[in-house]
C-alpha positions as CSV (number, residue, x, y, z in Angstrom):
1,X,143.4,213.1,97.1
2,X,144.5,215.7,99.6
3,X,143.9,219.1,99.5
4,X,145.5,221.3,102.1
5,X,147.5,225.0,102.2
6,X,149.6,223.2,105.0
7,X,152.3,221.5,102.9
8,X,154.3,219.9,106.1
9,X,150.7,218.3,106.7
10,X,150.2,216.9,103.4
11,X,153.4,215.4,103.6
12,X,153.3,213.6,106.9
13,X,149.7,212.1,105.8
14,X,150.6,211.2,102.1
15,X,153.7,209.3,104.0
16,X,151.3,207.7,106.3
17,X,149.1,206.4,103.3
18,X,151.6,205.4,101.1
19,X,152.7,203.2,103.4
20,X,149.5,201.1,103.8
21,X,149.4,201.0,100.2
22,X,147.2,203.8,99.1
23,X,148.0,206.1,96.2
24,X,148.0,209.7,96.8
25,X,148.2,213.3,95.4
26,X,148.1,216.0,97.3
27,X,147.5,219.5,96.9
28,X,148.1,222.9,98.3
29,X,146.6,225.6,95.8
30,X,142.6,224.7,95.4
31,X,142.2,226.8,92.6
32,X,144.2,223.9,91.0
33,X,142.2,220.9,91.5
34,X,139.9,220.6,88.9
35,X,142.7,219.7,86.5
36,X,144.3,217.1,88.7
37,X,141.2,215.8,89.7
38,X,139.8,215.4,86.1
39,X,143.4,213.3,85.7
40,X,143.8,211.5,88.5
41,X,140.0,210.4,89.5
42,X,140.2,210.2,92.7
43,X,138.3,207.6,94.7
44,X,138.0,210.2,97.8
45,X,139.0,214.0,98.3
46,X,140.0,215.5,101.4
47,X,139.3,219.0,101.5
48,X,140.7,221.2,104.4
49,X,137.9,223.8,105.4
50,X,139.7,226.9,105.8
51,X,142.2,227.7,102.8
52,X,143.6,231.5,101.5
53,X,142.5,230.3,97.7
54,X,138.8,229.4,98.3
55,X,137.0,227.5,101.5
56,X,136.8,223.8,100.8
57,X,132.5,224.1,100.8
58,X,133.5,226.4,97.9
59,X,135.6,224.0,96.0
60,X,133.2,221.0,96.8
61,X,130.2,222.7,95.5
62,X,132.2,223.1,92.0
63,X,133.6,219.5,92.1
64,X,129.6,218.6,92.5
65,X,128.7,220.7,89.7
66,X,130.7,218.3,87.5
67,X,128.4,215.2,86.9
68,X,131.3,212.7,86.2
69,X,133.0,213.7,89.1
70,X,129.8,214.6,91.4
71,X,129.6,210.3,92.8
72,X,133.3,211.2,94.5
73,X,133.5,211.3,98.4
74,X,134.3,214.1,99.7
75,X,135.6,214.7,103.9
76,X,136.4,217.7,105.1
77,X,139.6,218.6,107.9
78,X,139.7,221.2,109.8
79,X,140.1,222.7,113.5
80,X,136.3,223.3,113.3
81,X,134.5,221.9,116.4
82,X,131.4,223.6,115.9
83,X,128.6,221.0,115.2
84,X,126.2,223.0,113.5
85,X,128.9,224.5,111.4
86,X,130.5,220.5,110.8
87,X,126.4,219.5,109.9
88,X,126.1,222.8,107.2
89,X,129.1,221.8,105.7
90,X,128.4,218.4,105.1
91,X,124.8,219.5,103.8
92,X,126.7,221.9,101.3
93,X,128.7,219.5,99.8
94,X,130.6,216.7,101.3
95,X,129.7,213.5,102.7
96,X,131.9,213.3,106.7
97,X,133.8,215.8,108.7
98,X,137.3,215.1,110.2
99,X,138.4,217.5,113.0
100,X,142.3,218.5,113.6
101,X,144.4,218.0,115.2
102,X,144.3,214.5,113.9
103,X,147.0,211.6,114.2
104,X,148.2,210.1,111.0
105,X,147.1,206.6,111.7
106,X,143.6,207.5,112.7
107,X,143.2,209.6,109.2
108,X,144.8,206.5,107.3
109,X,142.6,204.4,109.2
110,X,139.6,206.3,108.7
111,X,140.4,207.3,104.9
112,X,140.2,203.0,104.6
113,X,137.3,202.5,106.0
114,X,135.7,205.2,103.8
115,X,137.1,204.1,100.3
116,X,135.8,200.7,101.5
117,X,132.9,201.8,101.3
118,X,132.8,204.2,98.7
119,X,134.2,201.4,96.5
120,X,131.2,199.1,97.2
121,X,129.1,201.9,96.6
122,X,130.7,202.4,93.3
123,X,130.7,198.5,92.6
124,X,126.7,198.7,93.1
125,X,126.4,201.8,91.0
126,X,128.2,199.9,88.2
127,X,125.9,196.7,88.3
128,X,122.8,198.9,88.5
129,X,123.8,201.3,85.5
130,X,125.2,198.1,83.9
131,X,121.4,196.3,84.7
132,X,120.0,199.3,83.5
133,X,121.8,199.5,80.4
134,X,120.8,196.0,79.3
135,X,117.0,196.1,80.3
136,X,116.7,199.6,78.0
137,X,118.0,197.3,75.3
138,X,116.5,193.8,75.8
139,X,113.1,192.3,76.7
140,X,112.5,191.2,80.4
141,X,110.8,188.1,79.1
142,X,112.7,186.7,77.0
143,X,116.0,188.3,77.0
144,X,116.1,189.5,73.1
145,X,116.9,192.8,72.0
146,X,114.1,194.8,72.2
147,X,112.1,197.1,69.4
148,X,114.4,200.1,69.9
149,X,118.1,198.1,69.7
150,X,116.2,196.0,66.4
151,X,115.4,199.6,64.7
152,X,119.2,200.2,65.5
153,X,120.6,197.2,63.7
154,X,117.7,197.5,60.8
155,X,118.8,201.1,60.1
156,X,122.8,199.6,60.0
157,X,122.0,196.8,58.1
158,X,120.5,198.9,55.2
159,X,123.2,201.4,55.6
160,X,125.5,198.7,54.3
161,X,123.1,197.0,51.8
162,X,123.1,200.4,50.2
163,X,127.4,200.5,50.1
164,X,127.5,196.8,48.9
165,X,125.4,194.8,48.5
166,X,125.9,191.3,49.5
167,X,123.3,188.8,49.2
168,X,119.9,188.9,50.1
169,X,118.7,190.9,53.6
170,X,115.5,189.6,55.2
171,X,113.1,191.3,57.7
172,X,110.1,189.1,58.8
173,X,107.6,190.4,61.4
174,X,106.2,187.5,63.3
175,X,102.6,186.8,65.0
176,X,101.9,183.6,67.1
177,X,98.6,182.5,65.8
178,X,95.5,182.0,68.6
179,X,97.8,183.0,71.2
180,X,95.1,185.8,72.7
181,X,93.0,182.7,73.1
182,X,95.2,180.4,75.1
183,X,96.0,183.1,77.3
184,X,92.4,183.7,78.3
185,X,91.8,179.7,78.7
186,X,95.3,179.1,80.5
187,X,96.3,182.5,82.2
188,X,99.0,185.0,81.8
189,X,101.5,182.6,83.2
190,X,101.0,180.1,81.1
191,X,100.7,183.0,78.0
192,X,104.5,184.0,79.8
193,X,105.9,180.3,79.4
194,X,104.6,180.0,75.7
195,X,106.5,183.2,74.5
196,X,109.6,182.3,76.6
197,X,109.5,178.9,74.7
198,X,109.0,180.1,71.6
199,X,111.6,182.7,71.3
200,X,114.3,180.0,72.6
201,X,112.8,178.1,69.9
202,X,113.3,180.7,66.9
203,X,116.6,181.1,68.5
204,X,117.9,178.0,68.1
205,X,116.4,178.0,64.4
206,X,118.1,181.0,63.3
207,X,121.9,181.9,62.2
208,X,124.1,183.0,64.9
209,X,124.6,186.6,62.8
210,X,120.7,187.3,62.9
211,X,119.2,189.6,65.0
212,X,115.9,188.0,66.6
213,X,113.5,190.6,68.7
214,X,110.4,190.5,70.6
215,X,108.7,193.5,69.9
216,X,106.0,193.1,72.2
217,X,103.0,191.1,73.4
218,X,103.3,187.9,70.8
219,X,105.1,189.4,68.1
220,X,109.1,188.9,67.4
221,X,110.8,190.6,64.2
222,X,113.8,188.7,63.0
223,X,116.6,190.3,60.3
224,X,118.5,187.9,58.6
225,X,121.7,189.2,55.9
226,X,123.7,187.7,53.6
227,X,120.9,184.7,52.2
228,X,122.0,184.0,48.6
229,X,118.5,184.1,46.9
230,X,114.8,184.7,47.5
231,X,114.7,180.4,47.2
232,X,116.6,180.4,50.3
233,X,114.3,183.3,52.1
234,X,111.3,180.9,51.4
235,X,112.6,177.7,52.5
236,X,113.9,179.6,55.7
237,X,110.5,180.5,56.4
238,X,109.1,177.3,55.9
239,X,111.6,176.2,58.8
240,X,110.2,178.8,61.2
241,X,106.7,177.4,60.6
242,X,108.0,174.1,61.5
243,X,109.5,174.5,64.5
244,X,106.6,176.4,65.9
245,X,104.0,174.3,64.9
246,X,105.1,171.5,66.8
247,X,103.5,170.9,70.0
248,X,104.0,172.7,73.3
249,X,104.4,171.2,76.7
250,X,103.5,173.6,79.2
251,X,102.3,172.7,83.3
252,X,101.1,169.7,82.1
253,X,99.3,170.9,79.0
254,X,100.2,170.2,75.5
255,X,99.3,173.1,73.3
256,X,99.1,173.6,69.9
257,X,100.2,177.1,68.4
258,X,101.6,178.4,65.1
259,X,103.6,180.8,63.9
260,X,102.2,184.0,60.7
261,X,105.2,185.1,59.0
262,X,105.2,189.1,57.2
263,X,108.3,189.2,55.0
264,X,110.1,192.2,53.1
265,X,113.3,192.1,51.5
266,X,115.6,194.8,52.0
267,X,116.7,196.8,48.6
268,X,118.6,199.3,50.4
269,X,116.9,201.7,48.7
270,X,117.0,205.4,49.1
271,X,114.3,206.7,51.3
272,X,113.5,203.6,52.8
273,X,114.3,203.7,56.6
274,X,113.7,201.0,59.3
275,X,110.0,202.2,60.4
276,X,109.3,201.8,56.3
277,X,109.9,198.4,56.0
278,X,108.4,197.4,59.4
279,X,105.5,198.6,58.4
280,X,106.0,196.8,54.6
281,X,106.3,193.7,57.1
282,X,103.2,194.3,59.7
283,X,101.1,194.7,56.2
284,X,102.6,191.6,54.9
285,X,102.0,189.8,58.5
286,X,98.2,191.1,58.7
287,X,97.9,189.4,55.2
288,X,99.6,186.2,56.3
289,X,96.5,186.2,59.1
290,X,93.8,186.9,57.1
291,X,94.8,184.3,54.2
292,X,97.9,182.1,55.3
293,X,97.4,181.7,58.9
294,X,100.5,179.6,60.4
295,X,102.3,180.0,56.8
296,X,104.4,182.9,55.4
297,X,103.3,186.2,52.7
298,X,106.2,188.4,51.4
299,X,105.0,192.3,50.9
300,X,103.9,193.5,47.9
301,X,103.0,197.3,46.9
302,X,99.7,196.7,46.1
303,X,98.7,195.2,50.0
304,X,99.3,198.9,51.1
305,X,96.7,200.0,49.5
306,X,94.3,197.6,50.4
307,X,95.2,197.6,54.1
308,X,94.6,201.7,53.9
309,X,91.2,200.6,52.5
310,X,90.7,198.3,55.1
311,X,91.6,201.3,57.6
312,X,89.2,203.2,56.3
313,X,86.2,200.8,56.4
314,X,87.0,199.9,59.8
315,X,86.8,203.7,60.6
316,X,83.2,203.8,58.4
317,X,82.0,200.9,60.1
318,X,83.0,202.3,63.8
319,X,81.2,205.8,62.9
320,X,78.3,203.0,61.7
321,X,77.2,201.4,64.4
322,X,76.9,204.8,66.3
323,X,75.3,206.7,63.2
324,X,72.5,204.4,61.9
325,X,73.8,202.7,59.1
326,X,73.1,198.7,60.1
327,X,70.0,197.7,59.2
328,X,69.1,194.5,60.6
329,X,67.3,191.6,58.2
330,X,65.3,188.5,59.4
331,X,65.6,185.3,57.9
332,X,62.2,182.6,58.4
333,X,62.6,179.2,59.6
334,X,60.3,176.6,59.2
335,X,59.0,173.5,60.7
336,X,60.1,170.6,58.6
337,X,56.9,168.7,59.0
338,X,53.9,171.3,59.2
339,X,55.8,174.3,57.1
340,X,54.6,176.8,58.9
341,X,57.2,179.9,60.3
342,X,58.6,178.3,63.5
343,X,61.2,181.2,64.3
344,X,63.2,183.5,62.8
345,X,66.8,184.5,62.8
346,X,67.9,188.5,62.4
347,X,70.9,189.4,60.6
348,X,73.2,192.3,60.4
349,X,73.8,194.1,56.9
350,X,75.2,197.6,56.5
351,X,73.6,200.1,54.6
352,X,77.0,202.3,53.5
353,X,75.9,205.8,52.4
354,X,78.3,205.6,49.3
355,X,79.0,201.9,48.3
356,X,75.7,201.1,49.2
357,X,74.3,197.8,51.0
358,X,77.9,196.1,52.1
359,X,76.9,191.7,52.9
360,X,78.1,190.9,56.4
361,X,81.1,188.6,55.0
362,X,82.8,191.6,53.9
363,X,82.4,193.3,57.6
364,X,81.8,191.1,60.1
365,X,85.4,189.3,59.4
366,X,86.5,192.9,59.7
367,X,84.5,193.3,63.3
368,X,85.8,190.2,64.5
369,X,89.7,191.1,63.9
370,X,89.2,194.9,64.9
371,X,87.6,194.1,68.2
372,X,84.5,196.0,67.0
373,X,82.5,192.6,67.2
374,X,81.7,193.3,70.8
375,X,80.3,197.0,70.2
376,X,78.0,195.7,66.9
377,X,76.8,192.5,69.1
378,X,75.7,194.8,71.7
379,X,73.9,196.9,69.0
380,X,72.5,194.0,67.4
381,X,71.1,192.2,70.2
382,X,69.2,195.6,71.6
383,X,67.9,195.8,67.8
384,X,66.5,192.6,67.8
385,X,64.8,192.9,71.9
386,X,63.7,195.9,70.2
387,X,62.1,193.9,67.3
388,X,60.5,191.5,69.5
389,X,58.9,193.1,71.9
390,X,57.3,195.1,69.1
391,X,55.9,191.9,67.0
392,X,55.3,190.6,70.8
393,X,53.2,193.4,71.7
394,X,51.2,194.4,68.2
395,X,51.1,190.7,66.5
396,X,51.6,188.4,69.6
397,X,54.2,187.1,68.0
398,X,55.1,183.9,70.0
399,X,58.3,182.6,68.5
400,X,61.8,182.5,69.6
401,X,64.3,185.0,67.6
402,X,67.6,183.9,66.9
403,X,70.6,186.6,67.3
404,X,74.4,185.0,66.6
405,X,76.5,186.4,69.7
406,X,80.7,185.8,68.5
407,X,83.1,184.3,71.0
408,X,84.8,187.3,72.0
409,X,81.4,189.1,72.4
410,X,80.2,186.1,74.7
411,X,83.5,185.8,76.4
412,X,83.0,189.2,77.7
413,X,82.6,190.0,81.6
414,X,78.9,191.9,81.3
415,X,77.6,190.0,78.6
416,X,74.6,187.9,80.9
417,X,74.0,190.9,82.9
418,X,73.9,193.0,79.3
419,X,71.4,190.5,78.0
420,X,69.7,190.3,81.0
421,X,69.0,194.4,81.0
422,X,68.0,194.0,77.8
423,X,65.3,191.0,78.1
424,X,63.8,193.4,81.5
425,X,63.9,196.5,79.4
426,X,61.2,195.5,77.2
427,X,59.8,192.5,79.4
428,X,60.3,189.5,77.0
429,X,58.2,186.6,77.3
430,X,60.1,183.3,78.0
431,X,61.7,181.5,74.9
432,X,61.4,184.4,72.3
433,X,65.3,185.4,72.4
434,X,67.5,182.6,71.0
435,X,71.2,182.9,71.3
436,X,73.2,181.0,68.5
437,X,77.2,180.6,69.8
438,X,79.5,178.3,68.4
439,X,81.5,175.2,69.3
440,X,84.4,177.1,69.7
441,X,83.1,179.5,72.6
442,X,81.9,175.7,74.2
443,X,85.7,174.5,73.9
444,X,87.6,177.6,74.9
445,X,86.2,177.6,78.8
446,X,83.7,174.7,79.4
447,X,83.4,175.7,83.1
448,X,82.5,179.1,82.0
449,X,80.4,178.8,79.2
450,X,78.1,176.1,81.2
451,X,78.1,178.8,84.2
452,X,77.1,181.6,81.8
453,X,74.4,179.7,80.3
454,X,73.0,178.3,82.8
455,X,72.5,182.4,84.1
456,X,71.1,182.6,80.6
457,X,68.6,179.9,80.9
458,X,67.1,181.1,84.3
459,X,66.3,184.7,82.2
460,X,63.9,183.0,80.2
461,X,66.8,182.5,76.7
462,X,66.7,179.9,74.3
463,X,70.5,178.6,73.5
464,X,71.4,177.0,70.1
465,X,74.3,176.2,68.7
466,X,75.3,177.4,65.0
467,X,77.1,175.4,63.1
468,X,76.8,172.6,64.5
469,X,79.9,169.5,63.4
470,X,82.4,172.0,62.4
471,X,83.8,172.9,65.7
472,X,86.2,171.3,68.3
473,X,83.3,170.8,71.7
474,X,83.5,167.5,72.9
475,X,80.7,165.8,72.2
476,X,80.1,163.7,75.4
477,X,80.1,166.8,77.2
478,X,77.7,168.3,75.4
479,X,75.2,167.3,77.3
480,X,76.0,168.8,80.5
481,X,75.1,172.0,78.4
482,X,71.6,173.9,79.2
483,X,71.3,174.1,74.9
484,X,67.6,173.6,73.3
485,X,69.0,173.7,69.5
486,X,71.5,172.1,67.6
487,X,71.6,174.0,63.7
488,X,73.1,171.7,61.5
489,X,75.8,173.4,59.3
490,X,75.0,174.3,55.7
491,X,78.6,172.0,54.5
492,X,76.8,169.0,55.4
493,X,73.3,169.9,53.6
494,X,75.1,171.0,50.3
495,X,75.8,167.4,48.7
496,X,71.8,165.9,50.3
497,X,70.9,163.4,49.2
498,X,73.7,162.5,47.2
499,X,76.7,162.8,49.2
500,X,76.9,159.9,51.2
501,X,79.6,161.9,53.8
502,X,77.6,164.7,54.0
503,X,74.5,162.2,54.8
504,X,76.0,160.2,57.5
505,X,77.6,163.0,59.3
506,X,74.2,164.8,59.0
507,X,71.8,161.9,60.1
508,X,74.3,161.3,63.4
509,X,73.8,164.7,64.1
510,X,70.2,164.4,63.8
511,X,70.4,161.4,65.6
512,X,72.1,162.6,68.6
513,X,70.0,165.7,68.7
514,X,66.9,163.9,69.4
515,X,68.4,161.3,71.9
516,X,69.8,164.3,73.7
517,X,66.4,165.8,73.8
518,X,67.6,168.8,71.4
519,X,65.4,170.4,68.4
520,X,67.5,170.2,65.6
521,X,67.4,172.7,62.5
522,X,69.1,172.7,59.0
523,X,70.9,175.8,57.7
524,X,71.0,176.4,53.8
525,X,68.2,174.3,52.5
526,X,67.7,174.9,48.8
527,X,66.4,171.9,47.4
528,X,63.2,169.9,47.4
529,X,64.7,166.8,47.6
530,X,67.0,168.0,50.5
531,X,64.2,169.0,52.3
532,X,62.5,165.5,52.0
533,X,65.6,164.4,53.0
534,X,65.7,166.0,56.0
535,X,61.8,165.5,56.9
536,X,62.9,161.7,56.3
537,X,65.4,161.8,59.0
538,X,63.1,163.4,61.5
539,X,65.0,166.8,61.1
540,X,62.4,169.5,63.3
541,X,63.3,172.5,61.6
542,X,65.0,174.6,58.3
543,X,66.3,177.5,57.5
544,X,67.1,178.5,53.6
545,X,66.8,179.7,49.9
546,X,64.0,177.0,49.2
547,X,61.8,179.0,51.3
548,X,62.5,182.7,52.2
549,X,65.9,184.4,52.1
550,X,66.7,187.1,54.4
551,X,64.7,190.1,54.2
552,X,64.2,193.8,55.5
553,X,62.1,194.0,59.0
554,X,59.2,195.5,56.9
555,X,59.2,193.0,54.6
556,X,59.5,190.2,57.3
557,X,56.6,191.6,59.3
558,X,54.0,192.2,56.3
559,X,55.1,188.7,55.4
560,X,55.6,186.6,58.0
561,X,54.6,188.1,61.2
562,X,51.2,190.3,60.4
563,X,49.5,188.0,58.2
564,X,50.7,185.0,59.1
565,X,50.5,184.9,62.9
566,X,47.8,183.6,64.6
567,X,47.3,186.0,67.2
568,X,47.6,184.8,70.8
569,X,48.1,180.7,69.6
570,X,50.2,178.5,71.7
571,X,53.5,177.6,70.5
């Protein structure tokens, strides 16, 4: 577009561009070029300088004021051949400066060059608001629609439930199961693969009209219409859980994983927006965790309710550990063939100022899943230093103590060095901590775990491991462990003597302990005749109802500590 009060000028140069094929308005009155401009969208304007009307600065400063119309070119002509007065206009508002007199090829010539240009500018612009547009809407993963575009077609899809209703609508919140654990074992890439597969997987396994999200970190939310009865949700579901349950191939690894399913149905009823129903279907998922892990729970009114009360004892139980309210109880264990106390193991209860004293398998579950585990470990294990160093100091108590440390706890950066502050703190003897970790915390990072306690070891710690034959650790590994104890779990002393499963697993177990050169120790004795048993088998240690169950601190130390320790006696 030309803009000019020199109509014998605009002529001769909208002849001169016509001809190469450009199409051209011109214009002699500025005051008039908003309106053609907003018609004719202009790839470039050419603005004299000087007109009667208004300048052109004056005009392109208004043009720029428009935002749809600020991304136009604009090049001013004129006789001007100041520099400085060429430079402030082109800081004002254009983007070149053309002096007159000018020939008419020259200004066709340059007028090409700069739509060239401007159009690849444009061209970029338009693939980067384009690339833009998408990534605000889809995950950069995976390539789904993303939370906000789901909420979108969620709030749509019930606006037509509610006008007809047709079929049955679905929304199903999804959680990859152990997934936070092969990402700490194989890395973030590998984590990156998994979810890539998996979403191509759900993909495939879903009807082209359903909408299928990630909504962040492991989680994808799927919204399925038109399923023609709550038979048909359920069996969908189960399909889900199939195809994610079957085995992953990733750098070389095959990986198992599994897929927890939260489902709501949608009613369409009033007063019941999108964020209402995700959260019907997070409640629903956390309950598919806790009780169906890898299988599918459909919402119900009453699991509100108990996740608020969950909330709420999560929150007690945080204001808990900093307020007081764990009390810590000791357990004795014995040696099998002499009977006398041989250790002791210390164990966490909560003392709840209104529902009084809560047993750890209502909380610690609740620790573990809340990430709280770490924060109650740590209070534990300086409870128990605490402990020891006390009987150590007034009783010469010379026995090791056994404090359970969880996976994540052990898995944790400062754990050694946390122990290790703790053990100098109150200057520990050699042997009297014991750390009980699992199987599992063996078989998530075996080049980790045998570093870690191995730094353990040199501080003077004992290492057993709890629950010994219901984990996953390899056991011709095992020995490359630094471990001292092996407790034998209480499922295989339940059915003694009888059980002759329970007895084989339990005499291997023995078995290998003592060709490994491990103490071994029984958990959940309650019988004589287990007991013999066990003495039978060469079993060094037990722990259980048949002789003490766990007991206050006081209680422990009048017991079993005070009167019953020989003060100063070798071990």
């Amino acid at each position: 577009m030309l803009v000019d009060d020199d109509e014998d000028l605009l002529k001769l140069y909208q002849l001169f561009l016509e001809e190469k094929g450009i199409d051209v308005r011109t214009l002699s009155d500025p005051t008039a070029a908003l309106n053609v401009i907003n018609h004719f969208r202009p790839e470039l304007i050419v603005l004299d300088l000087y007109m009667p009307a208004c300048s052109g600065i004056e005009l392109g400063q208004v043009i720029r004021q428009h935002h749809r119309l600020a991304n136009i070119p604009i090049v001013f002509l004129s006789v001007e051949d100041n520099p400085d007065k060429q430079l402030s206009a082109i800081r004002l508002a254009g983007d070149d400066f053309l002096t007159k007199p000018i020939e008419p090829w020259r200004l066709t010539q340059s007028i090409l060059a700069r739509v060239r240009r401007a159009r690849m500018v444009n061209r970029y612009i338009r693939a980067l608001v384009k690339d833009l547009a998408y990534k605000e809407r889809h995950d950069s993963l995976t390539g789904l629609p993303n939370r906000r575009v789901f909420e979108m077609r969620l709030k749509a899809a019930l606006d037509r439930q509610r006008q007809q209703a047709r079929g049955v609508t679905a929304l199903m919140l999804m959680d990859i199961d152990n997934f936070q654990h092969v990402n700490d074992v194989y890395g973030h890439e590998v984590g990156d693969a998994l979810i890539l597969d998996m979403a191509q997987r759900l993909q495939s396994a879903v009807p082209d009209e359903a909408v299928l999200s990630r909504q962040g970190g492991d989680e994808f939310a799927l919204l399925v219409q038109g399923l023609d009865s709550f038979e048909t949700v359920r069996r969908f579901c189960a399909q889900l859980n199939r195809v994610a349950a079957l085995p992953f191939f990733v750098t070389g690894q095959e990986i198992e994983l599994g897929l927890s399913i939260g489902v709501v149905l949608c009613t369409g009823r009033e007063g019941m927006g999108p964020k209402d129903l995700i959260k019907q279907a997070d409640t629903a998922l956390y309950h598919a965790k806790e009780v169906a892990k890898g299988g599918f729970v459909f919402f119900e009114e009453a699991m509100a309710e108990e996740l608020r009360h969950r909330v709420a004892l999560i929150h007690d139980l945080r204001r808990a550990i900093q307020s007081g309210q764990l009390v810590l109880f000791a357990q004795p264990q014995f040696d099998c063939q002499s009977r006398q106390v041989c250790g002791a193991e210390m164990l966490v209860r909560w003392q709840h100022p209104e529902r009084g004293l809560i047993p750890p398998g209502d909380f610690i579950p609740m620790a573990e899943s809340s990430g709280l585990i770490v924060e109650l470990g740590s209070w534990v294990l300086r409870e128990a230093v605490r402990c020891i160093r006390h009987w150590q100091a007034q009783f010469g108590w010379h026995l090791p103590v056994a404090v359970n440390v969880s996976p994540h706890q052990f898995m944790q950066e400062t754990f050694v060095e946390e122990v290790g502050v703790a053990i100098r703190e109150a200057a520990l003897a050699d042997g009297l901590l014991e750390l009980e970790i699992t199987e599992g915390v063996l078989a998530q990072n075996p080049g980790l775990a045998v570093d870690s306690l191995n730094r353990l070891k040199r501080m003077g710690v004992r290492i057993a491991i709890d629950d010994f034959g219901t984990g996953y650790s390899n056991l011709a590994a095992l020995k490359q462990y630094p471990l001292d104890l092996l407790k034998v779990d209480r499922s295989f002393i339940d059915g003694l003597p009888e059980d002759d499963n329970d007895a084989a697993i339990a005499s291997t177990i023995l078995s290998m302990g003592r060709h490994l050169g491990y103490r071994t120790l029984a958990e959940g004795v309650e019988t004589q005749a287990q007991l013999d048993w066990l003495r039978q088998q060469g079993c060094d240690a037990m722990q259980g109802y048949l002789r003490a169950r766990p007991m206050p601190l006081d209680q422990f130390e009048e017991q079993w500590v005070s009167h019953r320790m020989d003060k100063g006696a070798g071990r």
